[in-house]
N, C-alpha and C positions, 0 to 999 in steps of 0.2 A: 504493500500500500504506500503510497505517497505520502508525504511528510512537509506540513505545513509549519509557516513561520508563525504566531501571535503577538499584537499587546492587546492591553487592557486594561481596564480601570476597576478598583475596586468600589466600594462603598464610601472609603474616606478618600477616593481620590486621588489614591498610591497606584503609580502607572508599571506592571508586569509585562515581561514576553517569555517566549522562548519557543517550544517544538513542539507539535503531536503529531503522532501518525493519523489518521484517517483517510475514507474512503473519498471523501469529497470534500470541495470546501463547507458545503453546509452545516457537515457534518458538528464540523469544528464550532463553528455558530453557536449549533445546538446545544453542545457541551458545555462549552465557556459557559454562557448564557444559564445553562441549569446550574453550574457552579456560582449564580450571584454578579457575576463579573458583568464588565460591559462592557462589550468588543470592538474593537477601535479600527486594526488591522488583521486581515486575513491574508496569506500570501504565501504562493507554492514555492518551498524551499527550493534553495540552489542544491541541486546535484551535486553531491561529495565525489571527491576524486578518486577514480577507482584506482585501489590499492596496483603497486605492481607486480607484476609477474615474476620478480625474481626471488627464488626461494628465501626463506625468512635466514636459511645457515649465513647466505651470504652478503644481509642486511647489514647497516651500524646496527650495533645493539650501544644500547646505552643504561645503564642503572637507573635503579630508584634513587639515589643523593642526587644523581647526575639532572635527573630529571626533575628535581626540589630546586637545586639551585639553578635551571633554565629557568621555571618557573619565575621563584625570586627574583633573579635577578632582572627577569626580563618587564615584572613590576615594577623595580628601583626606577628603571631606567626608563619606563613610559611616564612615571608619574613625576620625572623632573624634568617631562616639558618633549623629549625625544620623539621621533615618529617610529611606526613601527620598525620598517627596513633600517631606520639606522641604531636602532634598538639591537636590531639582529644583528648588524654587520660586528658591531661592540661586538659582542656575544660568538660572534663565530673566529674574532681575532683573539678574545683574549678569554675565553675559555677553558676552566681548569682542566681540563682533560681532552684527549683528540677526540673523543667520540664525540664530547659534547660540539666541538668545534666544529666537527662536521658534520650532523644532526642540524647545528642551524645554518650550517652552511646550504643543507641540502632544503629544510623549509622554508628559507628567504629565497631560494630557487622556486620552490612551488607557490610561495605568495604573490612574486615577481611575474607568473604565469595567469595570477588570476585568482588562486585559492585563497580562500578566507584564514585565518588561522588556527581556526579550530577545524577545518581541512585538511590541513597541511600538517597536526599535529595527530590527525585520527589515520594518520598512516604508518603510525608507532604504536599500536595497541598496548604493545606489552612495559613502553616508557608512559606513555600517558594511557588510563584507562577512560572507562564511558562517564565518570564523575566530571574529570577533568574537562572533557572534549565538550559535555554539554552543559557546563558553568561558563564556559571560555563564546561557545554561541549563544548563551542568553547574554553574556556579556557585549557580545557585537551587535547585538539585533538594540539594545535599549542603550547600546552610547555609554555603558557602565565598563569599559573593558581594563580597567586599570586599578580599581574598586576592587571587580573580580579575580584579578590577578594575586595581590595583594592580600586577598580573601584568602586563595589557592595555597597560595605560598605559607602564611600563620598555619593555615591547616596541614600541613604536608610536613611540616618542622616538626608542630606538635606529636602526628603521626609519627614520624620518624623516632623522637626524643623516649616515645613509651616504648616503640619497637626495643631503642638499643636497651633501653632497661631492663626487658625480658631476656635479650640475648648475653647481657652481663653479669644478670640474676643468674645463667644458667651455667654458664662455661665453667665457674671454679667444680660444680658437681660433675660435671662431665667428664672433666678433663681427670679429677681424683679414679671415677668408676673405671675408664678407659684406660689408665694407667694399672691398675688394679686385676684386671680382665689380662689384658698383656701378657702383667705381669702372672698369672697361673697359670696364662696358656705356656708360656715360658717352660714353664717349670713341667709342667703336664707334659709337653713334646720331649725335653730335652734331659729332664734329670731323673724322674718316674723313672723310663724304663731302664735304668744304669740301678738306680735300686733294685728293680725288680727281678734283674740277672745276678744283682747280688745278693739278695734275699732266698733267689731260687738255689745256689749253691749250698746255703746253710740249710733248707731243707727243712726248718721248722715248722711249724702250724704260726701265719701270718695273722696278725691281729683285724676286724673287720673292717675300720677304718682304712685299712690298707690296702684288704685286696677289694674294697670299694671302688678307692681309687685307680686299682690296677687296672681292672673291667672296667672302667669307663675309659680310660685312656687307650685302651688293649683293643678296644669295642669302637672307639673312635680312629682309632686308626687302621686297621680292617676293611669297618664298614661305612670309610667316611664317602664313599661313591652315593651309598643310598643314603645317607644322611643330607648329603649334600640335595641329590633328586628331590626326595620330601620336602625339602625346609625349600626350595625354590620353586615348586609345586606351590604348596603352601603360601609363598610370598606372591605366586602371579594370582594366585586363586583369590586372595583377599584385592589385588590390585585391581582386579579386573571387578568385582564386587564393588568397590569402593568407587568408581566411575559412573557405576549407574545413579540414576536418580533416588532411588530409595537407601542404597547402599551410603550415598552419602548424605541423607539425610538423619539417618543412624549414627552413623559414624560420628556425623557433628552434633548430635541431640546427647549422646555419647562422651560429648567431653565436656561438656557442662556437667557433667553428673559425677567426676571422676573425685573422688575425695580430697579435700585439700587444695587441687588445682581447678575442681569446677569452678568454684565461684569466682576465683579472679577471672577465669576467659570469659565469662558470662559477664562481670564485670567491663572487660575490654570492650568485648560486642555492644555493649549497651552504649560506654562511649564513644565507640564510633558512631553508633547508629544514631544519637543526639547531634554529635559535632559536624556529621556529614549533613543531615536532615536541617540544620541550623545554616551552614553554610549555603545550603542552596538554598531557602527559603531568604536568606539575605541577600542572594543575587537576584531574585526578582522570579526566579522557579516558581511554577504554581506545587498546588501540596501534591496533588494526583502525580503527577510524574516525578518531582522530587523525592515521594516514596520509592516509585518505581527504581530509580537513578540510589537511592541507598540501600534499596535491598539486592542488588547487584555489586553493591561496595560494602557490605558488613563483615565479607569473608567467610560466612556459618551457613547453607546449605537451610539448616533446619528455621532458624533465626528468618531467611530470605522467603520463606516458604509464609513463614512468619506475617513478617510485613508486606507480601504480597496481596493478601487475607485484611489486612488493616488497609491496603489502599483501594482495594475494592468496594469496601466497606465504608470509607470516604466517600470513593465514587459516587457512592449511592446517598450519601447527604451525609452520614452519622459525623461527628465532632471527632477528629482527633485522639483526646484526653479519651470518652468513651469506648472508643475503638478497643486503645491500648489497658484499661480496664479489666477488659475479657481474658488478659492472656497472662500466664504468671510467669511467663520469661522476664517480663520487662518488670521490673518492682515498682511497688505503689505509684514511688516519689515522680518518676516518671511520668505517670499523669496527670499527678498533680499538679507541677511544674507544666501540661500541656495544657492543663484547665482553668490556670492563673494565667499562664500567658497567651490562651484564647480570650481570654473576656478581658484582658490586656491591650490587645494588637500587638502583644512585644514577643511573639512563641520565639521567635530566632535569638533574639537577647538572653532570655530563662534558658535557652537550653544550651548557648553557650557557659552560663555560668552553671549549670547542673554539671555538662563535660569537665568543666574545670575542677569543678569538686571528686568529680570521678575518675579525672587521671590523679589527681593526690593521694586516691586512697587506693589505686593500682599504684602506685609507686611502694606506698608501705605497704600494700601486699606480696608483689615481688622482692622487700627485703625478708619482710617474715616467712615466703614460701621457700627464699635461698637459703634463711638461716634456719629451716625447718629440718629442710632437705639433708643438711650438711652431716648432721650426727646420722640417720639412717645411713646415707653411703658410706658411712666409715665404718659403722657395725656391720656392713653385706661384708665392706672388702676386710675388716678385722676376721667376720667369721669365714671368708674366703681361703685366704692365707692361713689362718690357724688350722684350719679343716685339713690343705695341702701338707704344712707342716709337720701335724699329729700324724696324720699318715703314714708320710714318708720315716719319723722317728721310735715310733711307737715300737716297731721290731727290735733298736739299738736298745732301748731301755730297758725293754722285757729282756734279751740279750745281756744285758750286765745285769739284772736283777738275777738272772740264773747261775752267772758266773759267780756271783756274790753269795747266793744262797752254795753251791758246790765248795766255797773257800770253808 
């Protein structure tokens, strides 16, 4: 279906645009129009530039930072007066990184052609996603595009700032287990079976800890052909599960529930799902698609299935705050904060300082889940290495306790 431009006027006389798909213009009319609004412009979108043919291997790829600070910087530099192209040319000379360099090198190519630049940036999917592309067109269409940049930019910092926190919550446990693991596989390959031919000499009755360990390692080296088969069976069987629709709707219903670490990703999910849903409703987004547009950016499968369900439910007139009421993912506060700032006019204000309140208390949740974590890895890998150890020594002892009882 074709894909229509809007503005509009609300009640207080706040003027919105941005995108719907529909079958006709009228369509579009009708909509608006049932949603309250009063529709000013109707107008069949410009044709996006069709992606090119050349496979994605041999594409710039470019990062998610890489892609924050285009963003940013490409804000700084329109809102102290710059025009776009010489925005870009900045940006493609002195550019932290080659990719980035040449990424703007390549879309002040395709603007210079004609494309808008949320065109020229929707032929990077995997640097800018559908958030990004359709904040950056409502931004073009209402003369806001600097505003929205700016917007982009706070948001994507933030984003990033909680990411790295999770990923530095995480590393010191990692890094302890994986050292730990190594280290008994170490020992398991290499020194096991030098005991085991020397235990087999003396001929004794081995203690159970021992020849535990001996049949595992004995058993794993053997029969590591079908160990290996199974467990890679196993890994495609779940992966392939995990791609379908249901499989990953489990999967992510699944980790909100997990002890301890549920409620921080549950947590997360929430604020994004305020910080995105805030952002775009401050770029001039109407709510029906700005739902749309965050339940595609929550990240959670089950969460998107979620708000899918709540923008329907919009669609059809109910409030907002109501909606989100029904569903106990989202907690109270959440609607609360939707039904003070509907009888407000202010929902994008309230739910940027709800996010705010809610990346603080994921920050102290990721110190308390790292400092949770930290005593369980040490007790696997204490009783890991004591387990190997006893094993392996348990023979010596019995061994001198026999010698000592014969003196």
């Amino acid at each position: 279906m074709p894909q229509y431009t809007y503005k509009v006027r609300d009640k207080e006389g706040r003027i919105f645009s941005g995108v719907l798909t529909a079958e006709k213009k009228e369509d579009v009319f009708k909509k608006l129009s049932k949603e309250g609004y009063l529709v000013t412009e109707v107008k069949k979108a410009a044709r996006k530039e069709k992606r090119s043919a050349e496979p994605e291997f041999f594409k710039t790829r470019i990062k998610r930072k890489d892609a924050n600070y285009f963003i940013k910087g490409l804000g700084s530099l329109l809102s102290s007066g710059l025009t776009l192209r010489s925005a870009l040319k900045i940006l493609a000379e002195e550019g932290r990184t080659k990719a980035v360099r040449q990424i703007t090198t390549e879309i002040d190519k395709k603007i210079e052609e004609g494309a808008s630049l949320s065109q020229a940036l929707s032929t990077y999917p995997a640097a800018f996603n559908e958030m990004i592309i359709n904040m950056i067109s409502v931004g073009e269409e209402s003369g806001n595009q600097v505003k929205v940049l700016k917007q982009l930019g706070e948001y994507m910092e933030r984003s990033e700032r909680v990411k790295g926190s999770l990923t530095g919550a995480m590393i010191y446990p990692l890094v302890i287990l994986f050292i730990a693991t190594a280290a008994a596989f170490f020992i398991s390959v290499f020194t096991v079976p030098k005991f085991a031919e020397l235990y087999e000499t003396v001929g004794s009755q081995l203690p159970g800890p021992t020849r535990l360990l001996i049949f595992i390692v004995d058993s794993s080296k053997r029969k590591w052909k079908y160990g290996l088969i199974m467990i890679s069976g196993l890994i495609v069987s779940v992966k392939v599960f995990l791609k379908t629709p249901s499989g990953k709707i489990l999967w992510d219903h699944a980790k909100i529930k997990i002890p301890g670490m549920g409620l921080l990703i549950r947590n997360i999910i929430v604020s994004r799902f305020i910080r995105v849903l805030a952002t775009l409703i401050e770029s001039g987004v109407l709510m029906v698609p700005a739902l749309e547009i965050t339940a595609k950016s929550v990240g959670n499968f089950f969460y998107t299935e979620v708000i899918r369900t709540i923008k329907n439910q919009v669609e059809y007139g109910e409030n907002l705050s109501t909606s989100l009421k029904q569903y106990k993912c989202f907690p109270s506060i959440v609607a609360q904060m939707a039904k003070v700032g509907e009888e407000g006019g202010n929902l994008a204000s309230m739910f940027h300082q709800l996010a705010d309140s809610y990346d603080e208390r994921i920050n102290e949740s990721l110190k308390h889940v790292s400092s949770m974590a930290e005593p369980f890895i040490l007790a696997f890998v204490g009783l890991l290495i004591g387990f190997v150890a006893l094993a392996l020594y348990m023979p010596v002892f019995k061994s001198v306790g026999a010698l000592k009882k014969g003196f």
